[in-house]
C-alpha positions as CSV (number, residue, x, y, z in Angstrom):
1,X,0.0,0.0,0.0
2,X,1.0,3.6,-1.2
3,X,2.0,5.9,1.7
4,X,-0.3,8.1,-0.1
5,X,-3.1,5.4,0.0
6,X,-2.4,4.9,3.7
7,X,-2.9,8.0,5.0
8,X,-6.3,8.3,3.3
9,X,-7.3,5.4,4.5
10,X,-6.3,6.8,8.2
11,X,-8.8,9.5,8.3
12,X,-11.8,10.5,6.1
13,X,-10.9,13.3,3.8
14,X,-12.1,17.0,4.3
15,X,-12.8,18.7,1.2
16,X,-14.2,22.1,0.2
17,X,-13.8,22.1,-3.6
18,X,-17.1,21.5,-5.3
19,X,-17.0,17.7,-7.6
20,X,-18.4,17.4,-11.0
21,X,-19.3,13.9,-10.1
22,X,-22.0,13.2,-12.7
23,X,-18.8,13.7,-15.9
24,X,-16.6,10.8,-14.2
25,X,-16.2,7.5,-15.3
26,X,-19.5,5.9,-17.2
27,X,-18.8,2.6,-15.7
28,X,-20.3,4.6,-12.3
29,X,-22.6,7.0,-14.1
30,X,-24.5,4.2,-16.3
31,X,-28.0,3.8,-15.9
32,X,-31.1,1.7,-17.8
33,X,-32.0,3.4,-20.9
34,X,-36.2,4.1,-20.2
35,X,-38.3,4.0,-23.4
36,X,-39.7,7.3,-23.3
37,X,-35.7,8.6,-23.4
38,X,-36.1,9.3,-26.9
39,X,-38.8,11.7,-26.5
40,X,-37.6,13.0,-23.2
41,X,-36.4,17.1,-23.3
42,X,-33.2,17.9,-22.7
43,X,-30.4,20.8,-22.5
44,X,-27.5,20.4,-24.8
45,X,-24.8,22.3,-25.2
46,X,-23.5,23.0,-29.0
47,X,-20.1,24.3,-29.9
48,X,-19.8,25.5,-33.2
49,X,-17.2,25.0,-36.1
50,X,-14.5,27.5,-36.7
51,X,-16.1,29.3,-33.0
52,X,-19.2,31.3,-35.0
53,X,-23.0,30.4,-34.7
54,X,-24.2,30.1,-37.7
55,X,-27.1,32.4,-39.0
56,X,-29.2,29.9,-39.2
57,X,-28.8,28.5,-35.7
58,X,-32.3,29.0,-34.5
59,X,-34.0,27.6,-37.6
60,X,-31.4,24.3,-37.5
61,X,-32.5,23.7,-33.5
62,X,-35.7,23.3,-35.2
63,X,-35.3,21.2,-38.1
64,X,-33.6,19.0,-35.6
65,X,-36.7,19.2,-33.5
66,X,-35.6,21.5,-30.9
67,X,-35.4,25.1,-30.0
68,X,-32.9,28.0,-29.5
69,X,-32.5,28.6,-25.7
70,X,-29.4,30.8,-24.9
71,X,-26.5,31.8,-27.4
72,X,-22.8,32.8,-26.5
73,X,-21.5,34.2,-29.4
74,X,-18.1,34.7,-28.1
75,X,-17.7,31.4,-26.9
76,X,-19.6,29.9,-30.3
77,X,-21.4,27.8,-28.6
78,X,-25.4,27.8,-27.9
79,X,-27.7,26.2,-25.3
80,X,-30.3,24.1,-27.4
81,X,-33.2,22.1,-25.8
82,X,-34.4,19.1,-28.1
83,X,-34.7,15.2,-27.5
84,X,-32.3,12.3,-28.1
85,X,-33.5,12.6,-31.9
86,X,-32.4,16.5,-31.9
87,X,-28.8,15.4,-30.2
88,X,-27.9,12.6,-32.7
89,X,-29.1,15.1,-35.9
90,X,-27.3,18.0,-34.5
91,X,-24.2,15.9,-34.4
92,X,-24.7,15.3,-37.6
93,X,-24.7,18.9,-38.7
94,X,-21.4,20.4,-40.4
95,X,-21.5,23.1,-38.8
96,X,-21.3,21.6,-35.6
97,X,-18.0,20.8,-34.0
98,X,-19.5,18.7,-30.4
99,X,-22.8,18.3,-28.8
100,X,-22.5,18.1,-25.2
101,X,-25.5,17.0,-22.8
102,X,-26.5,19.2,-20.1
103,X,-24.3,17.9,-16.9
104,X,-25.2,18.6,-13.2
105,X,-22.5,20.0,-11.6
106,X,-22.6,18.6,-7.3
107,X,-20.9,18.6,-4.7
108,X,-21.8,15.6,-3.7
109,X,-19.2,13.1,-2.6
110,X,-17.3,12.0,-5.5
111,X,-17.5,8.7,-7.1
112,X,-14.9,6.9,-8.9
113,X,-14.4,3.8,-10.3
114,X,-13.2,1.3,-7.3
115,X,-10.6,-0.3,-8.9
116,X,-8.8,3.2,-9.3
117,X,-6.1,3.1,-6.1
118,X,-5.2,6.1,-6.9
119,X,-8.7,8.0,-6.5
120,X,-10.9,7.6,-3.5
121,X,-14.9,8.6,-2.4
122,X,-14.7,11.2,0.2
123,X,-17.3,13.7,1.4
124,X,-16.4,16.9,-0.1
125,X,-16.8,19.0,2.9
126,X,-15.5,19.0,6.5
127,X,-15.8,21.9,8.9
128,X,-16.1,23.2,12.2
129,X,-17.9,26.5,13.3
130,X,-18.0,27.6,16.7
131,X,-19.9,31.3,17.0
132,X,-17.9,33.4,17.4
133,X,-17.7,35.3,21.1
134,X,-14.1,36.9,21.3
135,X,-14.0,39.5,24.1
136,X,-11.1,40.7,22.1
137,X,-13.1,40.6,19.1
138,X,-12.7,43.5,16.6
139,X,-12.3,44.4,12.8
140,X,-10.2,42.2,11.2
141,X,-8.9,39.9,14.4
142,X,-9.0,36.8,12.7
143,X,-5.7,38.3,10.4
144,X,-4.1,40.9,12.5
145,X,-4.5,39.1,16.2
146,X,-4.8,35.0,15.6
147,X,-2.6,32.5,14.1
148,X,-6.2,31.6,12.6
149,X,-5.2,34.2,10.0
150,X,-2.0,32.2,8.8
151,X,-3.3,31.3,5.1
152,X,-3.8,34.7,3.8
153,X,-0.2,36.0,5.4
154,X,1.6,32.8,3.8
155,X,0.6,34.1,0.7
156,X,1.0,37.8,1.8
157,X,4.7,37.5,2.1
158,X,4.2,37.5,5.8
159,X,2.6,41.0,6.1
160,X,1.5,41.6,9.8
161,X,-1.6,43.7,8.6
162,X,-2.1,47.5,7.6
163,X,-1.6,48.9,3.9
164,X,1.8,50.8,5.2
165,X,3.4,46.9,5.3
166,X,5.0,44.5,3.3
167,X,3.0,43.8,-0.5
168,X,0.0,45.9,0.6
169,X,2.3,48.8,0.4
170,X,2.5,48.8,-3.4
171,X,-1.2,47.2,-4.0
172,X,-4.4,46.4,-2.2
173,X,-6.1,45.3,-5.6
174,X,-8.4,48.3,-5.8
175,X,-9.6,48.6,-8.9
176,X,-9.8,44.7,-10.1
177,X,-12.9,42.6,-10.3
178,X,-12.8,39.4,-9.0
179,X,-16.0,37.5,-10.3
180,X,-16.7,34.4,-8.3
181,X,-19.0,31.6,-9.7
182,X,-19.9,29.6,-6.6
183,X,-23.1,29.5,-4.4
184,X,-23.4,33.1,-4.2
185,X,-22.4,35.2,-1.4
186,X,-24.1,36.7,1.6
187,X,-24.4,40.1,0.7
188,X,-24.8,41.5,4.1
189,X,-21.8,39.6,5.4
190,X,-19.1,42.6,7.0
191,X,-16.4,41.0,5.2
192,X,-18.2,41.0,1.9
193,X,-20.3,43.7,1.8
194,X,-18.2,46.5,1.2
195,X,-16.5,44.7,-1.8
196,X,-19.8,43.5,-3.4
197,X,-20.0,45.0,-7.0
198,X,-22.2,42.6,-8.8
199,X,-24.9,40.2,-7.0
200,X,-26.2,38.0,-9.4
201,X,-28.2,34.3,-9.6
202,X,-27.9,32.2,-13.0
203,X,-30.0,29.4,-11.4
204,X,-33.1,27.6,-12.8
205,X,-35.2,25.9,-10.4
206,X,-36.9,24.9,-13.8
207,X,-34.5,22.7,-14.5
208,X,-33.1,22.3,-11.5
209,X,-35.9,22.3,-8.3
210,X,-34.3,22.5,-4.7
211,X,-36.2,22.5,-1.9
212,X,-33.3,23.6,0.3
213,X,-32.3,27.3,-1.6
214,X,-34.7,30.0,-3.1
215,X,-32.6,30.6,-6.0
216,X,-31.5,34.2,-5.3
217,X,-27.5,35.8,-5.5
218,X,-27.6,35.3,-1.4
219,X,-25.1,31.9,-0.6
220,X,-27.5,29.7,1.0
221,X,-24.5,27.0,1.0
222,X,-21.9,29.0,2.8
223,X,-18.4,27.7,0.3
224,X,-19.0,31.0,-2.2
225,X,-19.1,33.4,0.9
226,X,-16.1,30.9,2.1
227,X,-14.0,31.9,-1.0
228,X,-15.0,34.9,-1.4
229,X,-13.4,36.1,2.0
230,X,-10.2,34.4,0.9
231,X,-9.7,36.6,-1.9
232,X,-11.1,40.0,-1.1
233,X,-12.6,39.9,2.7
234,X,-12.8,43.8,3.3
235,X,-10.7,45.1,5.4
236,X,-10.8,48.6,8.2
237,X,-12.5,49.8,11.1
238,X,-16.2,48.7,10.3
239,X,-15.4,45.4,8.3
240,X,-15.5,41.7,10.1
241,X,-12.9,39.5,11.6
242,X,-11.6,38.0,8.5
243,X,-9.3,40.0,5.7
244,X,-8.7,38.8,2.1
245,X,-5.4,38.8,-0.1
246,X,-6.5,41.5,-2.1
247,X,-9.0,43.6,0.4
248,X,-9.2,46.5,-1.8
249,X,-10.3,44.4,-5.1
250,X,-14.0,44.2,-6.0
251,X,-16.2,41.1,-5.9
252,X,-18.6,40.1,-8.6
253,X,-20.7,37.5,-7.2
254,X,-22.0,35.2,-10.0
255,X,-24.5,32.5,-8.5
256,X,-24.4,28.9,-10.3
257,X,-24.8,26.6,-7.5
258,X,-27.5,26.4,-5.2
259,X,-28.0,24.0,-2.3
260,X,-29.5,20.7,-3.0
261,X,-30.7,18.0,-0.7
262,X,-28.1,15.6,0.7
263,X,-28.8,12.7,3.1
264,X,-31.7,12.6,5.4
265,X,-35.1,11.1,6.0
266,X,-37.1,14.4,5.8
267,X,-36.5,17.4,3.4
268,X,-34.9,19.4,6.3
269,X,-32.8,16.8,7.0
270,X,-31.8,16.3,3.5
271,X,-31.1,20.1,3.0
272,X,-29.5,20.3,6.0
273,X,-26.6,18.0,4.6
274,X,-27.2,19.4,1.0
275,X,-24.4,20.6,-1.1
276,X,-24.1,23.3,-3.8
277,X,-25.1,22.3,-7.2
278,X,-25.7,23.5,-10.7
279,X,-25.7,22.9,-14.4
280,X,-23.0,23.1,-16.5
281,X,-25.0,25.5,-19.2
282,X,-25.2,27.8,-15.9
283,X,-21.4,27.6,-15.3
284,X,-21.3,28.5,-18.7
285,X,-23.3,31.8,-18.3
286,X,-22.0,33.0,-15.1
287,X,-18.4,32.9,-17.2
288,X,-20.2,35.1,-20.0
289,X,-21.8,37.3,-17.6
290,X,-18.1,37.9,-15.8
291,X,-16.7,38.9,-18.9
292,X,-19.1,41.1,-20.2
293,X,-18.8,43.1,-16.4
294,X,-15.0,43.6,-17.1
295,X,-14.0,41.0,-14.5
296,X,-10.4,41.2,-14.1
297,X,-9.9,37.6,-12.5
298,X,-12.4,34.9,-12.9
299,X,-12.5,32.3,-9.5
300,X,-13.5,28.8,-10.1
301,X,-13.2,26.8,-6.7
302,X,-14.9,23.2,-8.6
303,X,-13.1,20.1,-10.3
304,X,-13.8,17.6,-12.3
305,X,-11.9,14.5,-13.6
306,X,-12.4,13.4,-16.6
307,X,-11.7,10.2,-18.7
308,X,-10.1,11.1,-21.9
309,X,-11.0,7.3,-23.3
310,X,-15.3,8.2,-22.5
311,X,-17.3,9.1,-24.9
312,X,-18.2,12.5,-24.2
313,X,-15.1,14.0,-22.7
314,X,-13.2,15.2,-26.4
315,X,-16.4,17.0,-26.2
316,X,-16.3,18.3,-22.5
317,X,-12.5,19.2,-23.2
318,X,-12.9,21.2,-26.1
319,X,-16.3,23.2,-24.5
320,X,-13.9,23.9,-21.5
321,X,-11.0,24.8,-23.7
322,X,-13.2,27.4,-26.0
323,X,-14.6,29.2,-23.2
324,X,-11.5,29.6,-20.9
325,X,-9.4,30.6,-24.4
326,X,-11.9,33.3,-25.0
327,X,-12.5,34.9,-21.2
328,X,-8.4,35.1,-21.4
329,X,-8.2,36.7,-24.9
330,X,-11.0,38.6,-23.2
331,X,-8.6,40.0,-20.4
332,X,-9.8,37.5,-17.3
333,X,-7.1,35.4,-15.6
334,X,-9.0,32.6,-14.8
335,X,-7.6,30.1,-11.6
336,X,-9.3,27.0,-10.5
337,X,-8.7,24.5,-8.0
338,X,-6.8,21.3,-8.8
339,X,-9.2,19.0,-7.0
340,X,-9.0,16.7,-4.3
341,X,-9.1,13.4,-5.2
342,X,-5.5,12.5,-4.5
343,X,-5.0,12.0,-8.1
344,X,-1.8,12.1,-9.6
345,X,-2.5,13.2,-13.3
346,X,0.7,12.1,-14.2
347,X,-2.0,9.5,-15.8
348,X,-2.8,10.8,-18.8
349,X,-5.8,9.4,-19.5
350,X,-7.7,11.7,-17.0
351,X,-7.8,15.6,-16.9
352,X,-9.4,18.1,-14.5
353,X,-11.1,20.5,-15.3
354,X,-11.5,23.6,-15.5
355,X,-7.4,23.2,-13.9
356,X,-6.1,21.9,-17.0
357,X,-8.1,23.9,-19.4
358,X,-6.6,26.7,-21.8
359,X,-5.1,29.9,-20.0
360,X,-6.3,28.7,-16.6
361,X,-4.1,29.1,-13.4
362,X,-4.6,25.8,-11.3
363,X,-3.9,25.7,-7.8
364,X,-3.3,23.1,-5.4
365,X,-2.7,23.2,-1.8
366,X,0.0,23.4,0.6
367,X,-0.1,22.9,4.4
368,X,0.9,25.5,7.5
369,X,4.5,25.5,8.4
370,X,3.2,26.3,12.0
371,X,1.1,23.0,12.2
372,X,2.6,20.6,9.8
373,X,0.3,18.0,8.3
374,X,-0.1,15.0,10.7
375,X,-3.0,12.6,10.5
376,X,-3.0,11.2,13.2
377,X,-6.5,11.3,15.5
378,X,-5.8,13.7,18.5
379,X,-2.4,14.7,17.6
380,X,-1.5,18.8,18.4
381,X,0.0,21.1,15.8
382,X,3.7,21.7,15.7
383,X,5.8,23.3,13.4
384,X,7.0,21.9,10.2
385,X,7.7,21.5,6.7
386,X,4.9,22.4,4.3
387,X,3.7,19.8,2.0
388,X,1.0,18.8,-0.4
389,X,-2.0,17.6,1.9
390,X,-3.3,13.8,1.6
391,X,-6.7,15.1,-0.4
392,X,-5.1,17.2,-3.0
393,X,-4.7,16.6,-6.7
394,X,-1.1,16.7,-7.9
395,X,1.0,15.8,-11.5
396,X,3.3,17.7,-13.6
397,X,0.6,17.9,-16.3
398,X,-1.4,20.7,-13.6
399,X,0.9,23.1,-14.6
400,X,0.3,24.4,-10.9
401,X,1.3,26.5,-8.2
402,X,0.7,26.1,-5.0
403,X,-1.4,28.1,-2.0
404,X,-2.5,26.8,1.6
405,X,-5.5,24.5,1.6
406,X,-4.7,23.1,5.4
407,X,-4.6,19.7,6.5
408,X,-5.1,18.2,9.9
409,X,-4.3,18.8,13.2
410,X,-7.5,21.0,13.1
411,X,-6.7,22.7,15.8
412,X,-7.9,25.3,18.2
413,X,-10.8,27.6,17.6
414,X,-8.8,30.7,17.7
415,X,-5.2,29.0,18.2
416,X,-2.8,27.1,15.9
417,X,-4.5,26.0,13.1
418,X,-3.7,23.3,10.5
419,X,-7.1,24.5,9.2
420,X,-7.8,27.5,6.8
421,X,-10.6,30.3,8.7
422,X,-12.5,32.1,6.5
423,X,-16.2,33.8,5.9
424,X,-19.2,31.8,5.8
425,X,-22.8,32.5,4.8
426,X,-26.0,33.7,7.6
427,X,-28.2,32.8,5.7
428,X,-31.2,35.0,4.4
429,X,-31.5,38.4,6.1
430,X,-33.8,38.7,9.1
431,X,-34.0,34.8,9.0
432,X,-33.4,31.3,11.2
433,X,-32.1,28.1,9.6
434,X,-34.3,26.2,7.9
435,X,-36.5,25.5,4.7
436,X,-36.8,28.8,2.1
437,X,-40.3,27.7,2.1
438,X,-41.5,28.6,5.4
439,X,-41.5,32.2,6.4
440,X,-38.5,33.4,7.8
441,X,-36.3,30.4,7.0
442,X,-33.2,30.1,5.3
443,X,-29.9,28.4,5.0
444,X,-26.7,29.3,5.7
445,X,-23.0,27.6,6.5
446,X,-23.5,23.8,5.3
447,X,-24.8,22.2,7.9
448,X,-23.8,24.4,10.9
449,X,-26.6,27.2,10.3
450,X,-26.3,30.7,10.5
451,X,-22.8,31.5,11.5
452,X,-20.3,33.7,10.2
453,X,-17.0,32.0,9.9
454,X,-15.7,28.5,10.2
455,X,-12.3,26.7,9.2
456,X,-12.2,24.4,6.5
457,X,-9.3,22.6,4.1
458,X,-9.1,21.6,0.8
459,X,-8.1,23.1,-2.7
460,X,-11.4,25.8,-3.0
461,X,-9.1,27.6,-0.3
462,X,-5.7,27.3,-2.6
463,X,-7.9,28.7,-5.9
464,X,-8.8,31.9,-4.4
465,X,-5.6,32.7,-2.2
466,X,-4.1,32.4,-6.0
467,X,-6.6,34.7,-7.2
468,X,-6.2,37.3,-4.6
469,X,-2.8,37.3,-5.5
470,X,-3.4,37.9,-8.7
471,X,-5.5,40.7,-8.4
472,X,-2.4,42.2,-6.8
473,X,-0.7,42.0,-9.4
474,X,-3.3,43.6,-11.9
475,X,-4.0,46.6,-9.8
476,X,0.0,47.0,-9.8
477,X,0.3,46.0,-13.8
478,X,-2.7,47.5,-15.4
479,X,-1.2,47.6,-18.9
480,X,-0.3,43.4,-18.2
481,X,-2.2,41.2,-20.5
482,X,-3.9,37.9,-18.6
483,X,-0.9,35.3,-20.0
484,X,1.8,37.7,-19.0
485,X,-0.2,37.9,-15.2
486,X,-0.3,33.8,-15.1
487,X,3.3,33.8,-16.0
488,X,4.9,36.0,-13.6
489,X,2.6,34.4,-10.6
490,X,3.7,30.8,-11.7
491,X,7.4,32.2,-12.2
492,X,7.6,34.1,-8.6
493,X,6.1,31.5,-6.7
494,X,8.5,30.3,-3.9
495,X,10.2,26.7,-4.2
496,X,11.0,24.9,-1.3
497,X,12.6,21.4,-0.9
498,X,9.3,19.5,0.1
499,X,6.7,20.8,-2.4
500,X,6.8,19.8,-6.4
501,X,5.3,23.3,-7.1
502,X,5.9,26.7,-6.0
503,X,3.8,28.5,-3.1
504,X,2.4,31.8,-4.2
505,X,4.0,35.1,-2.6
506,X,2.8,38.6,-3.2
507,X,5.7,40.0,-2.5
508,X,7.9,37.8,-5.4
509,X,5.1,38.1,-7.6
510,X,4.8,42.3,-7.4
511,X,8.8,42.2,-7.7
512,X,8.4,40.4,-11.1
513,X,9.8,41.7,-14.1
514,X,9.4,40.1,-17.0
């Protein structure tokens, strides 16, 4: 057995990046083919030849018994609803490059094939929340008076807080957008708020009912609020206890996932252990609606492995490749999280994405030098070398840096922390935890209610901390194009002996010349 394999095996892993688990491997995802399939309505996604939709786009939906939904023209590609008859005739269509289904986008825990040793099923959340009652409490404690506040210094350079220090000095990030498609945010949050440019909701209960979220921008999951804090938590005298990298960059909050029902016996129960969840076609949108507000840095804090012998995935890869290409010839940097499946894409045969999709940063996590990765149940944090954690993805082929994600020991509430703190969502304004449904019910922070921080680890930390440093490094380089941003981050992150990849630094990465 794999050292690797061991220590997963040792402790369940604790993951905040979202899984695409319904585009892995169709040996898990098969099901019985019903009758009625054929005339069954579905959404498909159709990339164009040569990237144009053609003229007669609407009229060839129809021919192929279907009908013009949504078009992108600067991705050329279009959202098409039809049956199985409309797919296979579109496909046939010379003007059509792929035709990709529809794909629910979960984070749900992620299922692989079992023979795989080198993936494994894991929840894909893990977090603790006490409520926060500091009598020391004040703006911005979490960063300027904790060790809670480690992730966002590591990449920091080691700044001990205020402008007049270290990379905040030269830039804060004002002026960048940083659009983040995730669950939303909660606009009211104090470490959100007075970033919050854009608050907007691509979700279609139509398509996609959930009991457990009313749809709207607010983050009635808590992970977008979560990594939204991580790259531009507000900071000053009237903001909350968290900071982020880039505390003077803007957010542009770009809902695609809502909460959906997880395990339980009763809908509250089930929504109480939902996860955030989506459509691929409203990933899709929420990328066009980023570029069309300017954003400056596109976060995308989800993964998905796919199987480059399937049948779908030439089709998957190129509709990830065409849309990433043209949001970076666009202006956005986009950065994603690696994954955490343990997966060493050394093999080939399987991809994530959107990591390893044109012009996109990946990230994958490191650990905290002050509470060294140690997985052993009970064990205390003590100081030592930083690592890639058990959970994360890793592989040349990433093209990575690196940026803390945490590990275990977990740690104190407010102490040493292998853990990464960070903002999490209340929940509806002026509401309690529970159903949308009822009358002053909402939810909030996964399953821990309405609360407004908690710790966390996995690579939808690493994705943002990356992005807040590269909003640094716009607001310092205006005139920098996205491919010359992605270059100088990746070429000023730090080496050390113990990591395959380079941990971000603000300070390297502003001192950059290329």
């Amino acid at each position: 057995m794999s050292v690797r394999t061991g220590l997963r095996r040792a402790i369940p892993s604790a993951l905040m990046t979202l899984m695409l688990a319904a585009w892995l491997l169709p040996a898990v995802t098969a099901q019985t083919v019903s009758p009625l399939a054929a005339t069954a309505q579905r959404k498909m996604l159709v990339v164009y030849r040569d990237g144009t939709i053609p003229a007669d786009a609407d009229s060839m939906a129809q021919r192929a018994g279907g009908w013009m939904l949504r078009k992108h023209a600067r991705f050329g590609a279009a959202v098409v609803s039809g049956t199985a008859a409309s797919e296979s005739t579109l496909r046939r269509d010379p003007n059509v490059e792929y035709v990709v289904e529809d794909r629910p986008v979960t984070a749900s825990q992620l299922q692989v094939r079992a023979t795989d040793a080198n993936q494994v099923n894991a929840p894909s959340v893990h977090a603790s929340a006490p409520t926060l009652a500091m009598p020391s409490d004040g703006p911005d404690t979490f960063y300027t008076n904790s060790p809670q506040g480690w992730a966002v210094r590591v990449v920091g350079g080691g700044i001990a807080g205020g402008s007049a220090t270290g990379p905040w000095a030269t830039s804060t990030g004002k002026g960048v957008r940083i659009a983040v498609l995730d669950s939303g945010v909660d606009r009211t949050h104090p470490d959100i708020a007075p970033n919050l440019l854009l608050n907007i909701s691509e979700i279609d209960q139509t398509q996609q009912p959930s009991a457990c979220d009313d749809g709207s921008p607010q983050d009635q999951s808590g992970h977008g609020t979560w990594v939204a804090s991580l790259a531009a938590g507000a900071a000053g005298s009237t903001t909350g206890l968290t900071v982020g990298v880039a505390p003077g960059a803007s957010l542009l909050n770009v809902k695609v996932l809502q909460r959906l029902p997880g395990a339980g016996s009763t809908t509250t129960e089930q929504c109480t252990n939902g996860q955030p969840s989506g459509m691929l076609s409203w990933v899709l949108q929420g990328i066009d609606d980023a570029i069309a507000q300017k954003a400056d840095v596109i976060v995308l804090s989800m993964a998905v492995t796919l199987d480059l012998y399937s049948g779908d995935a030439a089709g998957l890869k190129a509709s990830f490749d065409r849309v990433t290409h043209a949001a970076s010839e666009a202006g956005a940097i986009l950065v994603a999280a690696a994954g955490n499946d343990a997966f060493n894409f050394a093999n080939t045969r399987y991809v994530s994405y959107p990591a390893q999709s044109r012009d996109v940063l990946a990230a994958v996590a490191s650990t905290n030098p002050d509470c060294a990765e140690d997985l052993i149940a009970g064990d205390a944090c003590a100081a030592g070398l930083v690592t890639v954690p058990y959970y994360s993805n890793y592989g040349a082929p990433l093209n990575a840096v690196a940026a803390p994600g945490g590990s275990y020991p977990q740690g104190g509430n407010y102490a040493i922390s292998g853990w990464v703190r960070g903002a999490c969502a209340t929940g509806l304004p002026n509401t309690t935890d529970g159903l949308p449904a009822v009358s002053g019910r909402s939810f909030g922070c996964f399953n821990l209610g309405h609360i407004g921080y908690m710790q966390a680890i996995g690579t939808s930390a690493s994705a943002p901390l990356v992005a807040g440093v590269v909003a640094l490094v716009k607001a310092t380089h205006p005139d920098w194009n996205a491919a010359t941003i992605v270059a100088a981050v990746r070429a000023s992150a730090v080496p050390t002996a113990t990591m395959p990849y380079g941990v971000v630094n603000a300070a390297t990465a502003l001192a950059y010349k290329p």
